[in-house]
C-alpha positions as CSV (number, residue, x, y, z in Angstrom):
1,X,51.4,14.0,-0.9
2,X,50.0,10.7,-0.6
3,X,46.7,11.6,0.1
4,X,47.0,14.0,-2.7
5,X,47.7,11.0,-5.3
6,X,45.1,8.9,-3.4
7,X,42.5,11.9,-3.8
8,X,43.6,12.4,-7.5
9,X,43.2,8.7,-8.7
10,X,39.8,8.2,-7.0
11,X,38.5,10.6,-8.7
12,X,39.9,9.2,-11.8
13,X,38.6,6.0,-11.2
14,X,35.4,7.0,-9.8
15,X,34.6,9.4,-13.1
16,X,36.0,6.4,-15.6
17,X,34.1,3.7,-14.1
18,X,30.7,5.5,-14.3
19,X,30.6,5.7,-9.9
20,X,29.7,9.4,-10.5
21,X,26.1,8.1,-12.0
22,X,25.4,6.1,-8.9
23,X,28.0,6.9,-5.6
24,X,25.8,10.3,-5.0
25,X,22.5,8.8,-4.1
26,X,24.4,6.1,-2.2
27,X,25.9,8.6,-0.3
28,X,22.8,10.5,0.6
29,X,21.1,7.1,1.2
30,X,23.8,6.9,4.3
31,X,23.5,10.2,5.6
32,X,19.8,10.2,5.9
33,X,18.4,8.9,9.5
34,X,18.6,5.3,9.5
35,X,14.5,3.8,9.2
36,X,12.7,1.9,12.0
37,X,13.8,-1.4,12.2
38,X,11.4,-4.2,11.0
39,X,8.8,-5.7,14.1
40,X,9.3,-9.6,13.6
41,X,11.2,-11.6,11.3
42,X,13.2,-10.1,8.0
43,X,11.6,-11.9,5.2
44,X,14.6,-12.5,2.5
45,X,13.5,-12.8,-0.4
46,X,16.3,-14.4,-3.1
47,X,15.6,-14.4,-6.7
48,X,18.4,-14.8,-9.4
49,X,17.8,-13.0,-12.6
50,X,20.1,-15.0,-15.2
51,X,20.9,-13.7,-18.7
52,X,20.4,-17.3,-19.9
53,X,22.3,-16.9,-23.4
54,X,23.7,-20.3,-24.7
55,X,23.1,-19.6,-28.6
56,X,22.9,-23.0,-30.4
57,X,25.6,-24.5,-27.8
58,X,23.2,-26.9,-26.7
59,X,25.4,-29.0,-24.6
60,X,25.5,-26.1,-21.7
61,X,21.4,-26.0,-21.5
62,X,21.5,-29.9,-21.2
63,X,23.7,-29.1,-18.6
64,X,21.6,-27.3,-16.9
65,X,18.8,-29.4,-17.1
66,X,20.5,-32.3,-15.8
67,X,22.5,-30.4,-13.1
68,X,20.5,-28.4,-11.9
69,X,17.6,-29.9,-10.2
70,X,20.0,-31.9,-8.1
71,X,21.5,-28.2,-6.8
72,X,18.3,-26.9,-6.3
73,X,16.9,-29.9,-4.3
74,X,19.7,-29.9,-2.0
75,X,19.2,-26.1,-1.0
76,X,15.3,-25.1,0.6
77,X,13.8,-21.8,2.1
78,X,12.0,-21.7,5.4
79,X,8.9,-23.0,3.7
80,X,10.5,-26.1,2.0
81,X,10.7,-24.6,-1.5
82,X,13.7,-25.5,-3.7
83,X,16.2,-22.5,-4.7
84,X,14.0,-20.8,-7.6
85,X,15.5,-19.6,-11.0
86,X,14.5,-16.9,-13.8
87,X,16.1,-18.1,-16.9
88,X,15.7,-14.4,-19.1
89,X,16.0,-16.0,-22.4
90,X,17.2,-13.4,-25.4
91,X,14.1,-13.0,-27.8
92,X,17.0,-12.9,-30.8
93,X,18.1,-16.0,-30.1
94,X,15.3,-18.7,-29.7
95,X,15.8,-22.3,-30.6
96,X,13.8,-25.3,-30.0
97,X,16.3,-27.1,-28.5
98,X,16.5,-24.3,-25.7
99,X,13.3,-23.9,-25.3
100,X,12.1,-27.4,-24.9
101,X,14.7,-27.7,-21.9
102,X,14.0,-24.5,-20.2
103,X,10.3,-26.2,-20.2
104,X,11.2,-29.4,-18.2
105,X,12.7,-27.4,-16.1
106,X,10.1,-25.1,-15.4
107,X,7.5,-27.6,-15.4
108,X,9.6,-29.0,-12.7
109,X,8.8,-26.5,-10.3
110,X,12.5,-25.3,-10.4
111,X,11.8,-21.7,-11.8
112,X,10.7,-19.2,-14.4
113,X,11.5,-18.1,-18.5
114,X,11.4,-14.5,-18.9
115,X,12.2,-12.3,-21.2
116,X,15.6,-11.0,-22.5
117,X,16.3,-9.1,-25.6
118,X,19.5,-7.4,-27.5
119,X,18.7,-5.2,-29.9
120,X,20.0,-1.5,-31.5
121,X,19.7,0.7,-34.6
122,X,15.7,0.5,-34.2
123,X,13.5,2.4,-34.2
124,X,10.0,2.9,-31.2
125,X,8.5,0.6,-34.6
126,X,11.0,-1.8,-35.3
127,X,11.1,-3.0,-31.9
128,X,7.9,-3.6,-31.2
129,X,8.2,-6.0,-34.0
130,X,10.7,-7.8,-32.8
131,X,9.5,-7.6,-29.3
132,X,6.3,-8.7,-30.5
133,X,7.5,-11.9,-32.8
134,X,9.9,-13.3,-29.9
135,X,6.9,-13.0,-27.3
136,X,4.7,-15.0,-29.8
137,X,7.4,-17.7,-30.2
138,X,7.7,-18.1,-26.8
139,X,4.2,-18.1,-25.9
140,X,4.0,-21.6,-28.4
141,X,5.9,-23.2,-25.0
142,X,3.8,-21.4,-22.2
143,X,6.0,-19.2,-21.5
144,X,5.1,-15.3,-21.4
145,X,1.5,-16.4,-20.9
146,X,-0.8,-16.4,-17.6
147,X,-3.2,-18.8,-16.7
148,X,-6.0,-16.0,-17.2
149,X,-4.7,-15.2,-20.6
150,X,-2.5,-12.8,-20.4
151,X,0.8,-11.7,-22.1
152,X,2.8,-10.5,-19.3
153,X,6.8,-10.6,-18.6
154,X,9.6,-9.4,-16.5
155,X,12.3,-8.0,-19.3
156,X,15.9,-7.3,-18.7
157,X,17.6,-5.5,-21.8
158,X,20.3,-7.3,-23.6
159,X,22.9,-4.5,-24.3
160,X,22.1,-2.7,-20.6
161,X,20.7,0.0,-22.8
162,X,16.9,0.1,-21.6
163,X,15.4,3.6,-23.2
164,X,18.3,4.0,-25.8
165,X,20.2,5.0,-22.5
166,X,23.6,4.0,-24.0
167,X,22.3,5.6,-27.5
168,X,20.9,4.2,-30.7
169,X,23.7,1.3,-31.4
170,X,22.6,-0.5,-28.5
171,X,18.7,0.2,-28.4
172,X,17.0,3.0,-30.8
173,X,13.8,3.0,-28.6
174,X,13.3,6.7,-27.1
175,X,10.1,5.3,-26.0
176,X,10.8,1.7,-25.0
177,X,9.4,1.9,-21.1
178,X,5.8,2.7,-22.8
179,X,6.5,-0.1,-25.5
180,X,7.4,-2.7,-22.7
181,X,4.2,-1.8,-20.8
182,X,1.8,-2.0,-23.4
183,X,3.1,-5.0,-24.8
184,X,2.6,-6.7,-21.1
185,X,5.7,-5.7,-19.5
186,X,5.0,-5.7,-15.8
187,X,8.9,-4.8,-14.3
188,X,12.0,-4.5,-15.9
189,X,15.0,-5.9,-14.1
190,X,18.1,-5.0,-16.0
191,X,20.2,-3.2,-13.2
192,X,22.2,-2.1,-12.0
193,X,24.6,-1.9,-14.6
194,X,27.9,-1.1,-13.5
195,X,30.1,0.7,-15.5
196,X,27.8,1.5,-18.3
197,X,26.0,5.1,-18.7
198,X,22.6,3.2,-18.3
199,X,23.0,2.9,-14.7
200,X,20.7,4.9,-13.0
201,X,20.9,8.0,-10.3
202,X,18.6,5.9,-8.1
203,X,20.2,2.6,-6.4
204,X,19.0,-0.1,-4.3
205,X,15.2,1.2,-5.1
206,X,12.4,-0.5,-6.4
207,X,10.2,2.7,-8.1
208,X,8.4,3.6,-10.9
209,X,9.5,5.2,-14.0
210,X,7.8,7.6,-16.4
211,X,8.6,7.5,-19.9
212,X,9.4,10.7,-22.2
213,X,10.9,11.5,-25.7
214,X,14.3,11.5,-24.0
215,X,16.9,8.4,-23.3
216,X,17.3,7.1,-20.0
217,X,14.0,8.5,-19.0
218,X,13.9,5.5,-15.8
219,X,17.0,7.6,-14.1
220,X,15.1,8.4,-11.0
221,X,11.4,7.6,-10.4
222,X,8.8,7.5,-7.9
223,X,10.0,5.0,-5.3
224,X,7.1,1.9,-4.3
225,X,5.9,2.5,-0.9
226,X,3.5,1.2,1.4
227,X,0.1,3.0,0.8
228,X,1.3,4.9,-2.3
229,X,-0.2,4.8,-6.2
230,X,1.9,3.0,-8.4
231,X,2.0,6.2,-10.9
232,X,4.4,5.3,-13.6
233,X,5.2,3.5,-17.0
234,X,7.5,0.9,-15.4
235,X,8.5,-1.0,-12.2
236,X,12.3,-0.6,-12.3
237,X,13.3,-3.6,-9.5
238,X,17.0,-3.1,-8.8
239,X,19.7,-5.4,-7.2
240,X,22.2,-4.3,-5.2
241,X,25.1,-2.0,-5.7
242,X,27.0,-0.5,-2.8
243,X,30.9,-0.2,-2.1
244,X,32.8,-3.1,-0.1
245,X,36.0,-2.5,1.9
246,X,38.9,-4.0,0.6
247,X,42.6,-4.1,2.0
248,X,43.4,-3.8,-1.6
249,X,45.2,-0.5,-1.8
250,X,45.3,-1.1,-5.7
251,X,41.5,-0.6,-5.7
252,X,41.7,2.1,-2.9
253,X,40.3,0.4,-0.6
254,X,37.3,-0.9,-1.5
255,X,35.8,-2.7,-4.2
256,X,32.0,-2.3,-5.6
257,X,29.3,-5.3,-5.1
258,X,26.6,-5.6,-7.7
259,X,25.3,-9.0,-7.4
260,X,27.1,-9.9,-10.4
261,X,27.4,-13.5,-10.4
262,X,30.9,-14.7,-12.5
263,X,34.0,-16.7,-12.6
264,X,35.7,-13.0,-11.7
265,X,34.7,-12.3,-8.3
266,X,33.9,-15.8,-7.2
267,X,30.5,-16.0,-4.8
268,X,31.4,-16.0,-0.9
269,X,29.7,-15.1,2.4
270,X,30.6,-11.9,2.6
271,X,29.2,-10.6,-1.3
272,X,25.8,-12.5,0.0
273,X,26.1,-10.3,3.3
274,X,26.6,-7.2,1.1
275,X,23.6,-8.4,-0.8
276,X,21.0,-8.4,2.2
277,X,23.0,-4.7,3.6
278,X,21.8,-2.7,0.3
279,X,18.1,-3.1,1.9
280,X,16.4,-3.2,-1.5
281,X,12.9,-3.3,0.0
282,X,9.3,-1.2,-0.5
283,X,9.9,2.2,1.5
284,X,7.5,1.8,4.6
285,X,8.1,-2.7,4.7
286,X,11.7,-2.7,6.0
287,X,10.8,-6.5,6.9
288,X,10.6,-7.4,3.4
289,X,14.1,-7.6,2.0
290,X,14.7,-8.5,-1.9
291,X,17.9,-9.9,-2.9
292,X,18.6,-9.8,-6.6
293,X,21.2,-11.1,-7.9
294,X,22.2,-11.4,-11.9
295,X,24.5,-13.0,-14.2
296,X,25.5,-15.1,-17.4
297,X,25.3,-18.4,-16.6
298,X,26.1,-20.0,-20.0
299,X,28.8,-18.0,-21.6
300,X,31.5,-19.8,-20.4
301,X,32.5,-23.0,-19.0
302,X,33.8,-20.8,-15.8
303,X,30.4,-19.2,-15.3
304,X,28.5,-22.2,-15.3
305,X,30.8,-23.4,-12.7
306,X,30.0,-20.1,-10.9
307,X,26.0,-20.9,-10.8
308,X,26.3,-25.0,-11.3
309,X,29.2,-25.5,-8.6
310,X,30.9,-24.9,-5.3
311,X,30.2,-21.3,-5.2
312,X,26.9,-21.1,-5.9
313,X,26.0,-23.6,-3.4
314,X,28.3,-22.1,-1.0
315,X,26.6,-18.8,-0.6
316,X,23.0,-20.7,-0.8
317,X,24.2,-22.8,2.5
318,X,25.1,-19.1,3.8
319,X,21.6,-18.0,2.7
320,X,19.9,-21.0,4.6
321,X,22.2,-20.7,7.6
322,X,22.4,-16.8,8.7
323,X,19.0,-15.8,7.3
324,X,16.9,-18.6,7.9
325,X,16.9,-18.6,12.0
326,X,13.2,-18.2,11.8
327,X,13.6,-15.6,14.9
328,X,15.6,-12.8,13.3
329,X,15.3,-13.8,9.1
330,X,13.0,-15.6,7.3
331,X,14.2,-16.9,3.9
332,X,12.5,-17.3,0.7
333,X,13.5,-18.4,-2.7
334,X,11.1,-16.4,-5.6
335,X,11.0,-16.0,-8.8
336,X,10.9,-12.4,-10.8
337,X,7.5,-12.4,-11.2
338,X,7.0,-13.5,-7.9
339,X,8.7,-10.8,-6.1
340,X,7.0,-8.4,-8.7
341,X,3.6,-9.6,-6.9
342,X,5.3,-9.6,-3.3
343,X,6.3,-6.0,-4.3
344,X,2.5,-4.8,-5.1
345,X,1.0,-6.8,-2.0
346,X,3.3,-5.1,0.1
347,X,2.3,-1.3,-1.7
348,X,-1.3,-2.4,-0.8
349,X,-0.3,-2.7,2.7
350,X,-1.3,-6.7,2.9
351,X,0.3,-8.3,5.6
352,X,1.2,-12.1,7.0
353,X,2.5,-15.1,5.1
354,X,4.4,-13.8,2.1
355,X,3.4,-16.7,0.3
356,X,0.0,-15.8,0.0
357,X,1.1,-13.0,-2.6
358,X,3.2,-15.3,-5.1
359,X,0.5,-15.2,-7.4
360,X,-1.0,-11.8,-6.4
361,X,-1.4,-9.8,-9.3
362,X,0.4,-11.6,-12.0
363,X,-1.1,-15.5,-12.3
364,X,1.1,-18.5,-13.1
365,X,2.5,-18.6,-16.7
366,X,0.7,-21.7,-18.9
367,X,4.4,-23.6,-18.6
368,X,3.9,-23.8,-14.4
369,X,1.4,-26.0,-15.1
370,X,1.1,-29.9,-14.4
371,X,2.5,-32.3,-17.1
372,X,1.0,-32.2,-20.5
373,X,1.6,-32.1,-23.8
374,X,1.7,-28.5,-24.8
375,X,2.5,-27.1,-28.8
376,X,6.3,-27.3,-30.0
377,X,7.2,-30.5,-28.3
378,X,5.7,-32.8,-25.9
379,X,5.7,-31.6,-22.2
380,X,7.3,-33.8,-19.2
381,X,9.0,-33.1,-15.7
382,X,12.3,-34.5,-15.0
């Protein structure tokens, strides 16, 4: 009888919580025969992809700029390197103010803008519009634009409705993977998105989508692999998202890790262990792990205690001291469009220092660049 009602309500939770779009390919992911391990060190790779969304409360971004180099001093990879950041800044919601701050920090060495957009009832037209005015604006602070003169950009969709998955409310674009690529889109990194119908069938993959006249047209893909033509519309670079066991009876057993980084499942060693387990890495390169995590770090005073405080620095300390040994881990702290390039080098088949392949196919944006005065403000490190 028990197992009957713990059956019954599984199911129940597993069909209302969207597991159903997701669990499967997990499952077969398990069950398949487990791949060679990696010859050498693990190169971790750790990049944070933050929905950076503090509206015209300008308070929280000075926050960050005064807060966070400090953090991010205090916490260095195997080469040195100071924890990285990619602030995905929403395209709706630009303001000087922001902007200017984002810059410093940027120009600090401390990370990346990318960008982030929240949009519905378009249409394929309307968006590109938008899409197109917002990438202007922030091109005016470097951002957005590469040293060789090129508009490209990691994107993560605002309303976790990439390719009018969740319907035309929260997006409108049947055709928005072939949008984001000609516009300069070289990866999106919205997922997973748990609980929403957007999430895709494929989890923990990096692969390439094709785009078609239907929604959701990035639901399974050709995955990267070593050796293997990147045929495709879009990059779709997932985080992890894999079931945890839990003692919690009242969750039966076992809660689900997404890299989600908030005040409601505060960060500790064992999510970051769950992180490295879901093996997001190019099929045929099992020694180069990414670990990407997400979250909101401005919409509340609690979340920016979740990425400013205790709890952030507590699972980077974990980071540095279980997969930095340099015998058995290696670890590294990138930026989106840095792992984007680690992700192509390793298709290629290139090999040694991962470092080498920061800049591999997608240059430096204009706001990496040293000190200077640049248009919409005046430049400056902090």
């Amino acid at each position: 009888m028990l197992a009957l009602l713990y059956l019954s309500t599984l199911a129940g939770r597993v069909y209302v919580r969207k597991m159903h779009l997701w669990l499967p390919d997990y499952v077969r992911q398990q069950m398949i025969a487990a791949p060679q391990p990696a010859s050498g060190p693990v190169h971790v790779f750790f990049l944070y992809v933050d929905h950076f969304e503090p509206g015209k409360r300008f308070d929280r971004t000075e926050r960050w700029a005064r807060e966070y180099p400090p953090l991010a001093n205090r916490h260095r990879d195997s080469t040195g390197r100071p924890v990285q950041h990619s602030w995905f800044y929403p395209g709706e919601a630009i303001y000087d103010e922001n902007l200017k701050l984002l810059r410093e920090l940027v120009v600090g060495g401390y990370g990346e803008v990318e960008f982030h957009y929240h949009h519905g009832n378009d249409t394929q037209e309307s968006t590109k519009e938008k899409f197109s005015k917002a990438v202007s604006r922030f091109q005016k602070y470097g951002f957005l634009l590469t040293t060789d003169g090129q508009t490209r950009f990691a994107f993560a969709h605002g309303n976790w409705s990439l390719d009018n998955s969740r319907g035309k409310q929260f997006c409108g674009a049947d055709r928005e993977l072939q949008l984001l690529r000609e516009m300069g889109c070289f990866a999106d990194f919205t997922f997973p998105s748990l609980w929403q119908d957007s999430q895709p069938w494929s989890v923990n993959q990096i692969y390439m989508a094709t785009d078609d006249d239907q929604p959701k047209s990035y639901d399974e893909g050709r995955r990267v692999k070593v050796g293997g033509k990147l045929e495709g519309d879009l990059m779709i670079f997932e985080g992890p998202l894999l079931p945890r066991r839990t003692w919690d009876p009242t969750r039966h057993f076992f809660r689900v890790e997404d890299g989600n980084v908030h005040v409601g499942w505060s960060l500790d060693e064992a999510r970051v262990d769950a992180w490295v387990r879901a093996n997001v890495h190019v099929e045929g390169k099992p020694e180069w792990v990414f670990v990407k995590i997400h979250g909101h770090s401005v919409a509340s005073d609690g979340e920016m205690a979740e990425s400013l405080g205790p709890p952030f620095e507590r699972a980077l300390a974990h980071l540095e001291k279980r997969y930095n040994d340099g015998v058995r881990y290696r670890l590294h702290y990138v930026t989106a469009r840095e792992a984007y390039n680690l992700v192509r080098a390793a298709a290629e088949g290139n090999k040694g220092d991962p470092q080498q392949y920061y800049d591999w196919v997608i240059k430096p944006y204009v706001a990496n660049g040293s000190r200077r005065e640049m248009p919409g403000g005046s430049g400056g490190g902090l």
